[in-house]
C-alpha positions in Angstrom: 167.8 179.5 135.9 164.2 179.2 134.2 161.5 180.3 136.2 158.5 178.0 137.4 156.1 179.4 135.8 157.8 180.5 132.3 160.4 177.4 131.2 162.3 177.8 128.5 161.0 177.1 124.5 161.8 173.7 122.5 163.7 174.2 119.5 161.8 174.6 116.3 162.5 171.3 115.3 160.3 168.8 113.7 158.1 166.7 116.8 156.3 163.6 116.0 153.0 164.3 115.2 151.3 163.0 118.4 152.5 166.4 119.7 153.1 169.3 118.9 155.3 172.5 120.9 151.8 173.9 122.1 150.4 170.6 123.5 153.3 169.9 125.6 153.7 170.1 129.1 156.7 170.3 130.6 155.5 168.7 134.2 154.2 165.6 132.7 157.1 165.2 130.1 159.5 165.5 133.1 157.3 162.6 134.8 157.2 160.5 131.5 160.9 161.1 131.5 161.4 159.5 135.1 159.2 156.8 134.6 161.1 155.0 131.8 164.3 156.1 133.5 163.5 154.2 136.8 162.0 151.4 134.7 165.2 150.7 132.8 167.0 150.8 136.3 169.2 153.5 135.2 170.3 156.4 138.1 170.1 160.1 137.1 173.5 160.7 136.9 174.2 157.7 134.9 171.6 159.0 131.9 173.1 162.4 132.1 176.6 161.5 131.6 175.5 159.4 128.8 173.5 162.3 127.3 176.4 164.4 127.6 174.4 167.2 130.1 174.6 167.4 133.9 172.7 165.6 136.5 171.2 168.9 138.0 169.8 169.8 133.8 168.3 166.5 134.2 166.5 167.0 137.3 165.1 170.1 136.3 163.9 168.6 133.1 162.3 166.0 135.4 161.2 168.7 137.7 159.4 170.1 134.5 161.6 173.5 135.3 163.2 173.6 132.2 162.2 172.3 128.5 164.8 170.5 127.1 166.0 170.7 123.4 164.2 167.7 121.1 167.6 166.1 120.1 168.3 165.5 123.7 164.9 164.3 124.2 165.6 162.1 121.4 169.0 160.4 122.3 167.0 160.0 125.9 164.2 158.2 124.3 167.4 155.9 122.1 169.0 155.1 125.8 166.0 154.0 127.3 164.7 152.0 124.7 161.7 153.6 123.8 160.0 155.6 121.2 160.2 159.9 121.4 156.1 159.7 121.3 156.2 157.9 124.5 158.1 160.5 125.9 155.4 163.0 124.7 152.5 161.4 125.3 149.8 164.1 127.3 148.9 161.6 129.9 150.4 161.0 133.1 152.7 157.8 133.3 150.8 156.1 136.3 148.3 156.8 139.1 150.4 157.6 141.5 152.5 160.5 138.8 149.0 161.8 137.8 148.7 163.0 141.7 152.5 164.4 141.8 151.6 166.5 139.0 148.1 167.5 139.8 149.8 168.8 143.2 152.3 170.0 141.8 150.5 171.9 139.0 148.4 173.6 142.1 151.4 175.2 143.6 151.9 177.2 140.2 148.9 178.5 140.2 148.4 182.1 141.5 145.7 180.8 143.8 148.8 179.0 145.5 151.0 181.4 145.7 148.2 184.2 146.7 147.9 182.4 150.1 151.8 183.0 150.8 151.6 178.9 151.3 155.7 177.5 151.4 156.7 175.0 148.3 156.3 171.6 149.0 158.7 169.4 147.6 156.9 166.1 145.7 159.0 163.3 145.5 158.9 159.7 146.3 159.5 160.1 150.5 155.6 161.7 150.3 153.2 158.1 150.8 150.2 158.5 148.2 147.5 159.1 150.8 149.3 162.7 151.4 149.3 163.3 148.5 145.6 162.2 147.8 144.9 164.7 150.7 146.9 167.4 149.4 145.2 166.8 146.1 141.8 166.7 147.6 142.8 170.2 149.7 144.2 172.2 146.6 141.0 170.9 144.2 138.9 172.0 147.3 140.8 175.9 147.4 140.6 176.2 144.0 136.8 175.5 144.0 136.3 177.8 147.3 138.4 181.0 145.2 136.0 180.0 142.1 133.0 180.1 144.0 134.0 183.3 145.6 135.4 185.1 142.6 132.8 184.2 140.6 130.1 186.9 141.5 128.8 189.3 139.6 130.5 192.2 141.1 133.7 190.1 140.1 131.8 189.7 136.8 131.4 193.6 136.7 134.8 194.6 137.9 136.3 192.7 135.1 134.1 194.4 132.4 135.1 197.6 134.1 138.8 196.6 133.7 138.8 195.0 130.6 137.2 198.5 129.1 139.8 200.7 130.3 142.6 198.4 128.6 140.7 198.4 125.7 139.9 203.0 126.2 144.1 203.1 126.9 144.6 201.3 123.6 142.4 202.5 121.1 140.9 199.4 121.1 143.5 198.3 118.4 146.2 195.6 119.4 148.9 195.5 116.9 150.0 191.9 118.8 146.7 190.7 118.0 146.7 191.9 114.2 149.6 190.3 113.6 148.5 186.6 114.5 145.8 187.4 112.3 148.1 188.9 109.0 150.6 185.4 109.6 147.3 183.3 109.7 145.9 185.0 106.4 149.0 184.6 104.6 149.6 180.9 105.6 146.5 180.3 103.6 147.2 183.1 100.7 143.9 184.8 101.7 144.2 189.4 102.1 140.8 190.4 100.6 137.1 190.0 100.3 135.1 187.6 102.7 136.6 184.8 104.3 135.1 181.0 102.9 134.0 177.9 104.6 137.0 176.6 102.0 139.6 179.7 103.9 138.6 178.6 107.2 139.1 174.7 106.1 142.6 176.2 104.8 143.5 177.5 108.4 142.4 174.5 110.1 144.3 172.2 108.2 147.7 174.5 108.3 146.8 174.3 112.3 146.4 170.5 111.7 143.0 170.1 112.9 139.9 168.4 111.5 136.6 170.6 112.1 133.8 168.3 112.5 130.2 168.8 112.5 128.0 166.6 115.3 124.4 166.5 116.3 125.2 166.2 119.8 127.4 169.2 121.1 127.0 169.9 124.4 124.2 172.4 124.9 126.4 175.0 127.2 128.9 174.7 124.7 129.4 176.4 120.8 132.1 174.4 120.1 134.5 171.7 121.5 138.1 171.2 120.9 139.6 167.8 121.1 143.4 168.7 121.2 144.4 165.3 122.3 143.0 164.1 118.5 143.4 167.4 117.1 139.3 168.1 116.2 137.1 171.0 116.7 133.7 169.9 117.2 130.8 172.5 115.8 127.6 172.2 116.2 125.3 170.7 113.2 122.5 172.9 113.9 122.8 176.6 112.5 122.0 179.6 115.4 121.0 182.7 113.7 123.4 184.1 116.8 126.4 182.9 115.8 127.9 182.3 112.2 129.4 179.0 112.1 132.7 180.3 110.5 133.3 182.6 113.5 132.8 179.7 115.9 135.0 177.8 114.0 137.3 180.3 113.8 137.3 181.1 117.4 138.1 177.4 118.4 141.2 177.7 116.3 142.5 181.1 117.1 142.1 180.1 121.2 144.8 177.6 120.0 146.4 179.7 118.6 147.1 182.0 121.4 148.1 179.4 123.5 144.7 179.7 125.8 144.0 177.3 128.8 142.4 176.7 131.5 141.2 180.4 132.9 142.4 180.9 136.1 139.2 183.2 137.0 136.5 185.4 135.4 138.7 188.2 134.5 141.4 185.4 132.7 138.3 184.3 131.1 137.3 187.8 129.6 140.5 188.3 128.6 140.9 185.0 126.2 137.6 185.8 125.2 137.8 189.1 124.4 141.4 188.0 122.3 139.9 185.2 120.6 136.9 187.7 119.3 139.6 190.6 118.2 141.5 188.0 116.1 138.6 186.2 114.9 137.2 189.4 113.8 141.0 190.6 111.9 140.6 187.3 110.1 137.2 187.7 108.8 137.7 191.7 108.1 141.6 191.4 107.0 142.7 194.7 108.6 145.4 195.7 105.4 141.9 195.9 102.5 139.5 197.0 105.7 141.6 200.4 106.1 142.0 201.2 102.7 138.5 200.9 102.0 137.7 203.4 105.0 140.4 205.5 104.3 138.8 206.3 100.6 135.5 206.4 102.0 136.8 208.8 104.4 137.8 211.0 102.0 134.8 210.7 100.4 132.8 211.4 103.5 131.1 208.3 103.0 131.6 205.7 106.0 129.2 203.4 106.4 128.8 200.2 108.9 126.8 198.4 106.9 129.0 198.1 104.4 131.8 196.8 106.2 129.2 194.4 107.2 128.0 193.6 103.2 131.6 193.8 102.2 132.7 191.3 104.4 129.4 188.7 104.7 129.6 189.3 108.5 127.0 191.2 111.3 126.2 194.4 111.7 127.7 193.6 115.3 131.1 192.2 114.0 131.3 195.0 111.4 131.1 197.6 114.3 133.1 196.0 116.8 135.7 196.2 113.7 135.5 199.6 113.2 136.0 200.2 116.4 139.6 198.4 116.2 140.6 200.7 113.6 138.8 203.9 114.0 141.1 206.3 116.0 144.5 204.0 115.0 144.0 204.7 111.4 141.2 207.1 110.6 141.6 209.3 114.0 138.6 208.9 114.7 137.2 209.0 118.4 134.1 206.6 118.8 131.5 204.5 121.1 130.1 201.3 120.6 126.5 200.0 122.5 124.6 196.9 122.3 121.4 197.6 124.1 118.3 195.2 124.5 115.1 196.2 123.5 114.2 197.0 127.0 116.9 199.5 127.6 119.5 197.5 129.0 122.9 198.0 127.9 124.7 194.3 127.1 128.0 195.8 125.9 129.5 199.1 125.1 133.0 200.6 124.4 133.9 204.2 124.2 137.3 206.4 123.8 135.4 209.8 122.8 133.9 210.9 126.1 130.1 210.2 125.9 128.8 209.4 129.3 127.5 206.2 130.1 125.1 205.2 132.4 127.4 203.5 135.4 127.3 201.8 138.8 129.4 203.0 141.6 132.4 200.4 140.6 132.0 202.0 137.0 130.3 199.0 135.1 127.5 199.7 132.6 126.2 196.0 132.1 122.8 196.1 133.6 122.2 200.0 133.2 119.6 201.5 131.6 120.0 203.7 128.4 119.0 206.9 128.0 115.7 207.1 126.4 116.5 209.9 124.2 119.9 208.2 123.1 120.0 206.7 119.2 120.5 203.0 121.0 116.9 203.7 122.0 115.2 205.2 119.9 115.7 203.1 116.5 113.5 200.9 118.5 110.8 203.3 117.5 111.4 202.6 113.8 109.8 200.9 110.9 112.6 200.8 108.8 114.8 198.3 109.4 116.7 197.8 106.1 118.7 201.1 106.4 120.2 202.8 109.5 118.3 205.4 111.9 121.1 208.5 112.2 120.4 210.9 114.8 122.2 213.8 116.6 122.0 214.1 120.4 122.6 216.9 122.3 124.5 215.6 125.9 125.6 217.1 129.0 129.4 215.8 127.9 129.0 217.5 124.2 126.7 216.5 120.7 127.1 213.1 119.5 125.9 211.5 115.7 125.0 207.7 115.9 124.0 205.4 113.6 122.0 202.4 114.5 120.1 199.0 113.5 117.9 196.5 115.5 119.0 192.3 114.7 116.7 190.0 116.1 118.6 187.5 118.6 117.1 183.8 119.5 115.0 185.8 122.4 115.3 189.2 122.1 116.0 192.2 119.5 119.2 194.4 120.3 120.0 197.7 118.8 123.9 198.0 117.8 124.9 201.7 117.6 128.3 203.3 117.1 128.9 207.0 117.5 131.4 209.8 117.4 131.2 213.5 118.5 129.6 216.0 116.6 132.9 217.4 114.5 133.4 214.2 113.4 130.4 213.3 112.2 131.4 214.7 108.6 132.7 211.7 107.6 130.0 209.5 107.8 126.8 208.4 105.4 123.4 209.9 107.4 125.4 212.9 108.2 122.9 215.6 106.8 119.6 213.7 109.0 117.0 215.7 110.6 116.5 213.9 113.2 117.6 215.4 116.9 117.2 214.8 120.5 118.4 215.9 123.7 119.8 213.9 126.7 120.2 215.2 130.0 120.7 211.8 131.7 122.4 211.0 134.4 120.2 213.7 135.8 116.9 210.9 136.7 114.6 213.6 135.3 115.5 213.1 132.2 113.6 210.0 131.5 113.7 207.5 134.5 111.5 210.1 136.6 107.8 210.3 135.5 106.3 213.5 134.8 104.0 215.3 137.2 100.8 214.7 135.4 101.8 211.3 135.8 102.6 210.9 139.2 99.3 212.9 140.0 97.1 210.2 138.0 99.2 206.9 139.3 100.8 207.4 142.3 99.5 205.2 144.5 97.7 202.8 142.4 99.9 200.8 140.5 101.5 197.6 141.3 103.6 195.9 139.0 104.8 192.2 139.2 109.2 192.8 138.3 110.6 190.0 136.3 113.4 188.8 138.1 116.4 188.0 136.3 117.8 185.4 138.2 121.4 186.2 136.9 120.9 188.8 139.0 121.4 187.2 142.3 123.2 184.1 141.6 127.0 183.7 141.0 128.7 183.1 137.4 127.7 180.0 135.8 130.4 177.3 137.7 132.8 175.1 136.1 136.4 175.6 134.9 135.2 177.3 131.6 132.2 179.8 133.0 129.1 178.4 132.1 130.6 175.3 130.5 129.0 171.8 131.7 132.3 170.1 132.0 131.0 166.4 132.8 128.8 166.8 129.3 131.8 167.9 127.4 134.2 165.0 129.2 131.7 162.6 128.3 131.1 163.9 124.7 134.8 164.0 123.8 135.1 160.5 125.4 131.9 159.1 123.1 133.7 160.9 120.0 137.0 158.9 120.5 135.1 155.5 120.8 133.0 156.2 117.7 136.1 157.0 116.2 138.1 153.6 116.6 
């Protein structure tokens, strides 16, 4: 028997291009299917027989437990005298089926099941106002788990989580590679940067239009219409985000089958998926690891030529590396984005170096070490080559590399590093330059010196600027910090302009 929450696949066969095998759902097709069944007065035992499949297959498909095959759905749509796309239309059939399925959607959802709540069994013997209230009741539970899951200690525990998957692996999903490799070769694309015109490629392979607007949503980079197939991207060009990433991200979340996140950590997960594969496509992993491997042997690695070779950031260039450093090159590594203040943003490691952490083991929030490279390229006039430094730690000697990018707001200094008997391989291996990092011990460089102390203790009084992320939850909504009333009424604008 198919389970609830995994039904069984539709054929690869061809489906009428209102839908697609992605965009289907089985609840609402099993609703669609009952509609027209009830409204050419025909009994579910008397379809099934003339389908040639059993009463209780039939219910299930109704039941939206199992996906049925397209041919059946076909001969279906032939006995009830209407067309296969009004079988597979997205929307519910009526009022009263949009509430059956919005309840019993909620009982599949792990918030349901978390509360150890029985099944209830939607049929017709349920009067509409029930099921308004039960409607009203689960919309009401999920909002209350939102609300209290998204915190951020949630926020933090999921970072902490997410790291540790990505420490176990390497950092380097084969899975996610893959998707990437197919996509490329759908489009006969393995080398060099990726186009505007290679992106265009992969959309229309996907079937979707990219459009640019004037009016995105502000909390939003992009919008997906998968109703009328169309990624929306904003006209206006952020010198944060390069607009064939976004593009690309909108697309690969389709890819991998992405929906609604269930909570924060479900969230950080599709993100952090959608950036991996995003990133494989622009930097095609097959030409990135040749290139390091020769420039490995060379002793010449460099992540600012990943990022010149492949028209991306210095960012997106060492995230990549990162992917690919200890699967192919054996090469142990960290990663830190750290804002000019001292604040760590993001950071990965698989080689031992000691971040700062809180007691449930997050890093966002902590401060730097002073004396690490992160922080002290800050100090540097230079910014069209790397600052390289070695720095001695309590956990061992580590070689970074480093570069400040100016953000919207802020400057950020990006930093990957590798211990000390690895540092051979890299370009900037023979610098001069040398510090010494006794953090997390606070007199390192978070407790100020006696002379100090003697001169200002006592006499200074400095206004804090709050960070008011601080003390509120996560940003609301069913996408985290998504306005979902702008985007409905976007997407609703969009499809009237478009008729």
């Amino acid at each position: 028997m198919a389970s609830l929450t995994e039904p069984e696949s539709f054929e690869n066969q061809d489906l009428p291009e209102a839908a697609s095998q992605a965009s289907i759902d089985p609840v609402i097709l099993g609703h669609r299917l009952r509609h027209f069944r009830t409204a050419a007065d025909m009994t579910l035992d008397a379809l099934a027989t003339q389908l040639g499949a059993t009463a209780s297959h039939l219910s299930m498909i109704e039941n939206g437990k199992r996906e049925p095959k397209i041919t059946l759905l076909t001969h279906a749509a032939q006995l009830l005298g209407v067309e296969l796309a009004d079988l597979l239309q997205p929307e519910a059939p009526s009022t009263r089926a949009a509430l059956e399925i919005s309840v019993e959607k909620a009982q599949r959802t792990p918030h349901w099941q978390a509360m150890g709540l029985p099944t209830i069994r939607v049929s017709s013997a349920i009067s509409t106002p029930v099921l308004e209230a039960l409607d009203g009741l689960t919309r009401e539970l999920r909002r209350q788990y939102a609300e209290q899951a998204a915190t951020p200690e949630e926020a933090r525990r999921a970072n902490v989580s997410m790291r540790k998957e990505q420490r176990e692996h390497n950092n380097y999903y084969a899975d996610l590679e893959k998707e990437a490799h197919e996509l490329l070769a759908a489009v006969g694309h393995d080398d060099g940067p990726l186009s505007y015109h290679a992106i265009a490629d992969i959309a229309d392979h996907l079937d979707f239009e990219l459009r640019f607007v004037s009016s995105l949503p502000h909390s939003t980079r992009s919008v997906t219409d998968l109703k009328n197939r169309v990624v929306f991207l904003a006209d206006a060009r952020s010198p944060d985000h390069d607009p064939r990433s976004v593009a690309l991200q909108a697309l690969v979340s389709y890819v991998l089958g992405h929906g609604e996140p269930v909570d924060y950590k479900d969230f950080l997960r599709q993100r952090v998926s959608t950036n991996y594969v995003t990133a494989a496509l622009m930097m095609p992993e097959k030409s990135l690891v040749k290139q390091l491997k020769q420039r490995k042997k060379d002793r010449d690695i460099a992540i600012e030529d990943i990022r010149d070779a492949y028209s991306v950031s210095y960012e997106s260039a060492a995230h990549r590396f990162t992917n690919v450093a200890t699967h192919h090159l054996d090469i142990e590594c960290h990663f830190q984005k750290v804002h000019e203040s001292g604040v760590l943003h993001k950071a990965y490691e698989n080689d031992g170096v000691n971040f700062p952490v809180d007691s449930i083991g997050a890093i966002e929030g902590q401060a730097a070490c002073r004396y690490w490279t992160c922080r002290e390229v800050f100090g540097t006039s230079d910014r069209f080559r790397p600052f390289n430094q070695y720095t001695d730690t309590v956990v061992g000697t580590y070689w970074c590399t480093a570069v400040v990018e100016p953000s919207q707001s802020a400057l950020f200094s990006l930093s990957v590093g590798i211990p000390f008997e690895q540092a051979r391989w890299f370009r900037g291996a023979d610098t001069a330059e040398r510090s010494q990092s006794n953090c997390p011990d606070p007199t390192c460089c978070r407790t100020p010196s006696a002379e100090l102390q003697a001169q200002w203790a006592g006499y200074a009084w400095p206004a804090a600027r709050t960070n008011a992320h601080m003390l509120a939850a996560m940003p609301p909504g069913s996408f985290p910090g998504v306005d979902d009333v702008a985007v409905y009424e976007f997407l609703a604008a969009q499809e009237h302009f478009s008729r």
